[in-house]
C-alpha positions in Angstrom: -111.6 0.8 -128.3 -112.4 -1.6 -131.3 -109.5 -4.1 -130.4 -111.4 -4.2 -126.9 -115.0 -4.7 -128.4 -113.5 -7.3 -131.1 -111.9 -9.2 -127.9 -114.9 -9.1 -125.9 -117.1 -10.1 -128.3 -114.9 -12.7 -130.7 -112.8 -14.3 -127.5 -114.0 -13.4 -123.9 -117.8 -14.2 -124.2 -117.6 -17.2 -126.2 -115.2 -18.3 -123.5 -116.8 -17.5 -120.9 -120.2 -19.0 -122.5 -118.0 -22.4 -123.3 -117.1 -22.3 -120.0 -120.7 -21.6 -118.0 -122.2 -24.5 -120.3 -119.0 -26.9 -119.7 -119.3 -26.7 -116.4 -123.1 -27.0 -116.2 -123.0 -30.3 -118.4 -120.4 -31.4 -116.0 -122.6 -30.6 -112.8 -125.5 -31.8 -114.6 -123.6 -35.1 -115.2 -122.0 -35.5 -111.5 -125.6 -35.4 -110.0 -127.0 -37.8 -112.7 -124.4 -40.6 -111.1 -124.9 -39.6 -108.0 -128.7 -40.2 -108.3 -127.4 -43.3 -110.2 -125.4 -45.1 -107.9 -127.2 -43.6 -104.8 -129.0 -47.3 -104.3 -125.7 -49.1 -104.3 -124.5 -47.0 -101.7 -127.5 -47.3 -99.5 -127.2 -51.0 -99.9 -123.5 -51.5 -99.5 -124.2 -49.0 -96.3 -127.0 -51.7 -95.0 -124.6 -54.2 -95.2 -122.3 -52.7 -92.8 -124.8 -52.0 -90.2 -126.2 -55.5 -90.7 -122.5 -56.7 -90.3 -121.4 -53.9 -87.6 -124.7 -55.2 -85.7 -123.7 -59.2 -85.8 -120.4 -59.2 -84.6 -121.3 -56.4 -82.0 -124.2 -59.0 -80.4 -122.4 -62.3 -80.7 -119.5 -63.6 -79.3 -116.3 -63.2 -81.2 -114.3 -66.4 -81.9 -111.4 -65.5 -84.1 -112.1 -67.7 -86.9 -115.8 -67.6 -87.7 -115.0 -63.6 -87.6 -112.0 -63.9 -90.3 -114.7 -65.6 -92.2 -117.4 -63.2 -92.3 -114.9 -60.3 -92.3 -113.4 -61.8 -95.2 -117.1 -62.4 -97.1 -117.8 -58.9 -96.0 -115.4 -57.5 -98.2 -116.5 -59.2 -101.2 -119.5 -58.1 -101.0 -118.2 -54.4 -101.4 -115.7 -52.0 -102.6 -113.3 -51.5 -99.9 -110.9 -50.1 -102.6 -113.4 -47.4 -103.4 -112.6 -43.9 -101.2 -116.4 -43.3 -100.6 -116.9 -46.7 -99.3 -114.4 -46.7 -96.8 -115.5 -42.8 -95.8 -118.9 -44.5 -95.7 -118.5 -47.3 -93.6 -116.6 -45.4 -91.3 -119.2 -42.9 -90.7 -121.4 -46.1 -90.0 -118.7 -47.0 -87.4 -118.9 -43.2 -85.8 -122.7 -43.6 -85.7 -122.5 -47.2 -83.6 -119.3 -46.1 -81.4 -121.5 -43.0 -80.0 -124.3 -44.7 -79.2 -122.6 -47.7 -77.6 -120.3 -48.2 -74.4 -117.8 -50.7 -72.8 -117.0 -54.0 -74.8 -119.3 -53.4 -77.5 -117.6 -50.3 -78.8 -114.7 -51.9 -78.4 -115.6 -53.9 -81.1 -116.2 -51.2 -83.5 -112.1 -50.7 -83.6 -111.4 -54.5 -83.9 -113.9 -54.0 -86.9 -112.2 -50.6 -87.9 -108.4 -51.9 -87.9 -109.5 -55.6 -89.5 -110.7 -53.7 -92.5 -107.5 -51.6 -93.0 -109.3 -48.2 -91.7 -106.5 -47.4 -89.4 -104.1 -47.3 -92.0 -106.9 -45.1 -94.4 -107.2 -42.4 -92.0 -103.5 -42.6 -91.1 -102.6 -41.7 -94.8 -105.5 -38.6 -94.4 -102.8 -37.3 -91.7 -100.2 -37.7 -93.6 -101.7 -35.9 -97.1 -100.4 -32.6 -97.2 -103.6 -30.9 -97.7 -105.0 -29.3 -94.2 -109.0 -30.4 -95.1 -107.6 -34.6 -95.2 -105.0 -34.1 -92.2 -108.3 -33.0 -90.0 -110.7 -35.7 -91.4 -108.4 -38.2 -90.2 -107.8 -36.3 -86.9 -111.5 -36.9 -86.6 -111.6 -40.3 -87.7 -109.3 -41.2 -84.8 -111.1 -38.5 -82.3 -114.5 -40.1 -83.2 -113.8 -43.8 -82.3 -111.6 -43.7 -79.4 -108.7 -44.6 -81.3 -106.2 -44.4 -79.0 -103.3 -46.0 -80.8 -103.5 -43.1 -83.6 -102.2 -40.4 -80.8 -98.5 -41.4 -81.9 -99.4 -40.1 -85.2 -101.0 -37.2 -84.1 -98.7 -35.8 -81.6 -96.1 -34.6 -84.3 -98.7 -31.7 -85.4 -99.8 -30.3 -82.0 -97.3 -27.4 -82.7 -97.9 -27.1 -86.6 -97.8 -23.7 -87.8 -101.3 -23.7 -89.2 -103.4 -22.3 -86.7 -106.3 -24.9 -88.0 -104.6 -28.3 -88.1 -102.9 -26.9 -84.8 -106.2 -26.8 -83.4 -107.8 -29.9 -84.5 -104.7 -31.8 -83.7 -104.7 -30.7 -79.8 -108.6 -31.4 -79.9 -108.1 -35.1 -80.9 -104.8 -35.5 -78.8 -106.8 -34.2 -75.6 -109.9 -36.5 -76.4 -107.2 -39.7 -76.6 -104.8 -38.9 -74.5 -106.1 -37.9 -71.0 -102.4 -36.3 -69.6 -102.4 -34.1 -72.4 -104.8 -31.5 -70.6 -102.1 -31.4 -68.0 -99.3 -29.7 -70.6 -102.4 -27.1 -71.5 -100.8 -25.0 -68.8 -97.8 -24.7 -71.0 -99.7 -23.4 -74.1 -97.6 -20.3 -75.4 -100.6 -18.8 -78.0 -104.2 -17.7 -77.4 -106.6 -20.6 -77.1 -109.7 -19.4 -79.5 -113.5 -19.1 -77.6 -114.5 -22.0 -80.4 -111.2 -24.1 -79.0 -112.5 -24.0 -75.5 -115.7 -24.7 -76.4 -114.4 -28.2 -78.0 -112.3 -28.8 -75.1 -115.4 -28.3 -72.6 -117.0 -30.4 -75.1 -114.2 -33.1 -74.4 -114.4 -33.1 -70.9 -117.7 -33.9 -71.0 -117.8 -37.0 -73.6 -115.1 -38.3 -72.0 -115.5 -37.8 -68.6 -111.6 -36.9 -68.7 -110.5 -36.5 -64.7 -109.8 -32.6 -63.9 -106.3 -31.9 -64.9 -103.5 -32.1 -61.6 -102.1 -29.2 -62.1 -105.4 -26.8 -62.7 -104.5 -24.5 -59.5 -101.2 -23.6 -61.4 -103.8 -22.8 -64.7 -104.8 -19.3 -63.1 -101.8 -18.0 -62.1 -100.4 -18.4 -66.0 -100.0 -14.9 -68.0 -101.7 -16.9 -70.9 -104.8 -15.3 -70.3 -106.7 -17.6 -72.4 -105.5 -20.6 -70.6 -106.8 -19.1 -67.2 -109.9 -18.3 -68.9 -110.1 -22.1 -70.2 -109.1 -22.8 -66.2 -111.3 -20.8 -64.5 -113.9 -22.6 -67.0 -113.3 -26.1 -66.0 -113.0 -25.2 -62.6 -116.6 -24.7 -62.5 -117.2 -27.6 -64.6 -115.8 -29.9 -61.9 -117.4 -27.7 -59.1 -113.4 -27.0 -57.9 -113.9 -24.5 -55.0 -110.1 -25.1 -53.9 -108.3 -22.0 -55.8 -111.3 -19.5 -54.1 -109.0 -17.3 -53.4 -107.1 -17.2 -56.5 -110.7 -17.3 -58.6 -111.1 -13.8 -56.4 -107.8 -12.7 -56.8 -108.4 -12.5 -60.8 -111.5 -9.3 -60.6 -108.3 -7.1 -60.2 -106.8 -8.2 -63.2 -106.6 -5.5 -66.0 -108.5 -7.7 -68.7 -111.7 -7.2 -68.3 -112.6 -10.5 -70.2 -110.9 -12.4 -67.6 -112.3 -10.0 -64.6 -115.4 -11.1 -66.3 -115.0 -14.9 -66.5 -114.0 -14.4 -62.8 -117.1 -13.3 -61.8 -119.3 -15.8 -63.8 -116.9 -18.5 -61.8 -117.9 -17.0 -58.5 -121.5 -17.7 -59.1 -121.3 -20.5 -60.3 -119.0 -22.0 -58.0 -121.0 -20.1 -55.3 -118.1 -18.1 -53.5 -120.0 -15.8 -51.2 -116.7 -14.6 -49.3 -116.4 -12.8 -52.9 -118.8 -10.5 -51.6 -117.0 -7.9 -50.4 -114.6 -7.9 -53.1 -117.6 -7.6 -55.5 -118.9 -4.4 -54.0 -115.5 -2.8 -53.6 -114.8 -3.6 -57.8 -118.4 -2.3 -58.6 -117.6 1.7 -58.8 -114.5 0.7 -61.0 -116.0 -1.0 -63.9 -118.0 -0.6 -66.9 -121.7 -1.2 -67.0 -121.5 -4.1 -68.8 -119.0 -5.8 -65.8 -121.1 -4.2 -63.4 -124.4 -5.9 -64.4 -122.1 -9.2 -64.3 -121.4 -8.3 -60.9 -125.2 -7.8 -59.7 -126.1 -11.0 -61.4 -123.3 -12.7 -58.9 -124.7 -10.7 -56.0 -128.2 -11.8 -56.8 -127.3 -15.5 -56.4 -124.4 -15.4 -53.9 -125.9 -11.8 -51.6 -127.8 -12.1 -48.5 -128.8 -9.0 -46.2 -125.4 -7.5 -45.8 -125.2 -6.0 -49.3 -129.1 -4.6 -49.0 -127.7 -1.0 -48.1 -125.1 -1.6 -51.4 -128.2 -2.4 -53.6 -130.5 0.6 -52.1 -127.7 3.2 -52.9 -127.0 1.9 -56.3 -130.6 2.0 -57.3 -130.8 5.5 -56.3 -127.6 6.9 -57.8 -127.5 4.4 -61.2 -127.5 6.8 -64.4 -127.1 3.8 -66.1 -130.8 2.0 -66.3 -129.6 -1.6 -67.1 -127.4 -1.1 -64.4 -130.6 0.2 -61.9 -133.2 -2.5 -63.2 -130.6 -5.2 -62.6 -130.1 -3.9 -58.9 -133.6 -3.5 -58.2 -134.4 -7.4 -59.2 -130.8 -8.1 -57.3 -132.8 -6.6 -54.0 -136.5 -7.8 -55.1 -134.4 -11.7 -54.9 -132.8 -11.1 -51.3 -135.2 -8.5 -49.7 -138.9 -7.6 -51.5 -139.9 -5.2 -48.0 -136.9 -3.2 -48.5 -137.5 -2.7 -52.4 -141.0 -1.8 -51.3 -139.5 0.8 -49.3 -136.9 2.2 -52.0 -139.5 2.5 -54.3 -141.9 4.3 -52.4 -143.0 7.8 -54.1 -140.4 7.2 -56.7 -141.5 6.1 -60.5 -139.0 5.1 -62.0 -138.3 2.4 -59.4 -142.0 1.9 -58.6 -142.0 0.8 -62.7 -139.0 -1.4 -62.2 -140.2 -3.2 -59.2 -143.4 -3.7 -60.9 -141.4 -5.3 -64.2 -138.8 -7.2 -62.1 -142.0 -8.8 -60.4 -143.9 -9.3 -63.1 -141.7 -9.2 -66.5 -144.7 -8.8 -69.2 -145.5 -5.2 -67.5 
């Protein structure tokens, strides 16, 4: 016990004391520069907007741009890591907020200054957190030429310069969304969401082969289908959209279901109803959400029997607004000398009640 209390306090706390105030002083000493050098940054920063801005505006003539490319970099430290990571955030910032020729000219700017080759050797750094900065790099300004470079990692084994390298590809090359269809593992929820995200920034045409996309057993990949299938209002797989509420997944019965309203398949009817009994109450409530935007008069009788015999009373508030939105007589009617539903029709018209 004294050999513990003579290391503790004659070795371990001093050390760990030496330690706590090293690394305080070094903290300390890292902001201090920072603050120091925080002007020079913000001009050497103004000079590339400045510079970005001039040769955006004016006509390029190959030899008066050699020459103010060439006093441009005297003027800063190209060699310096955090000015080339500076300047081509700058580039980012000017490439999203411009189109056609003059964003164009962001990557004549970006490859004159050796950028290219900057982000290139980020892929190539073994370290995951530099391989995806320059995936983004390239991904950020249109840079189509880097997809070479990219390509070899779209099958890595790590999961997250996997995913950031199929991101990037997708956004620069457009026939890439095409061999989605293909993928063997799960696409992740936050995957799809870039990929949607894609689609829209760059207008990318709907893949050719999205009818096959739904009839994959990668579940994910029909979910990611049946996703941008609504996106591009694509009513031509209807019956294969319906097809999927007898699936077994119920994730996938459920993304179904959110593509037949949204898509506005009202021969889904039918099929809706006859899945309604068989389902949990979460599916179920997905289901009278679809009803209540696709339904007309032929599912009022539907409606009137679920309200009555619903134990569950999500389930009956959603059915009674489902029947308030295609027939408000007829809800009038259900609810009459009954409470429960009197209350619900009363909240479903009027939601602060």
């Amino acid at each position: 016990m004294d050999l513990i209390t003579n290391y503790l306090q004659y070795y371990i706390i001093p050390f760990l004391l030496f330690s706590t105030l090293l690394l305080t002083i070094f903290l300390l000493l890292k902001r201090i520069r920072y603050e120091h050098n925080k002007p020079r940054r913000e001009a050497i920063s103004n000079k590339a907007e400045t510079f970005l801005t001039e040769i955006i505006l004016s006509d390029r003539n190959d030899k008066k741009f050699r020459t103010k490319l060439s006093l441009f970099k005297q003027k800063i430290p190209l060699h310096k890591t955090w000015c080339k990571e500076m300047i081509i955030n700058d580039m980012i910032r000017f490439k999203h907020s411009l189109k056609g020729k003059a964003a164009e000219q962001i990557n004549v700017f970006y490859q004159a200054l050796n950028l290219d080759k900057y982000s290139a050797r980020l892929i190539r750094d073994f370290r995951s957190f530099y391989k995806c900065e320059g995936f983004y790099h390239f991904q950020a300004l249109d840079y189509k030429k880097g997809s070479a470079l990219i390509k070899p990692y779209l099958r890595h084994p790590n999961i997250v310069i996997r995913s950031n390298a199929n991101m990037a590809y997708i956004s620069l090359s457009e026939n890439h969304m095409e061999s989605l269809k293909e993928q063997s593992s799960a696409i992740s929820h936050l995957n799809m969401i870039k990929i949607m995200d894609v689609l829209h920034e760059k207008k990318i045409a709907i893949p050719k082969n999205i009818d096959e996309w739904i009839e994959t057993e990668n579940k994910s990949v029909t979910k990611l289908g049946l996703k941008i299938m609504v996106y591009y209002n694509y009513r031509k797989q209807a019956k294969g959209i319906i097809a999927l509420l007898y699936n077994d997944d119920d994730t996938l019965k459920k993304e179904a279901i959110i593509a037949i309203r949204e898509l506005f398949l009202t021969e889904a009817k039918t099929d809706l109803i006859q899945l309604f009994n068989k389902v949990s109450p979460d599916i179920q409530l997905e289901i009278l959400e679809t009803l209540m935007v696709i339904g007309d008069e032929s599912i009022v009788p539907f409606l009137e029997n679920t309200i009555r015999k619903a134990t569950n009373k999500d389930v009956k508030l959603k059915a009674v607004a489902c029947l308030n939105e295609i027939d408000k007589t007829e809800l009038d009617l259900v609810a009459t000398n009954d409470f429960d539903i009197t209350k619900m029709t009363k909240h479903v018209r009027e939601i602060y009640l």
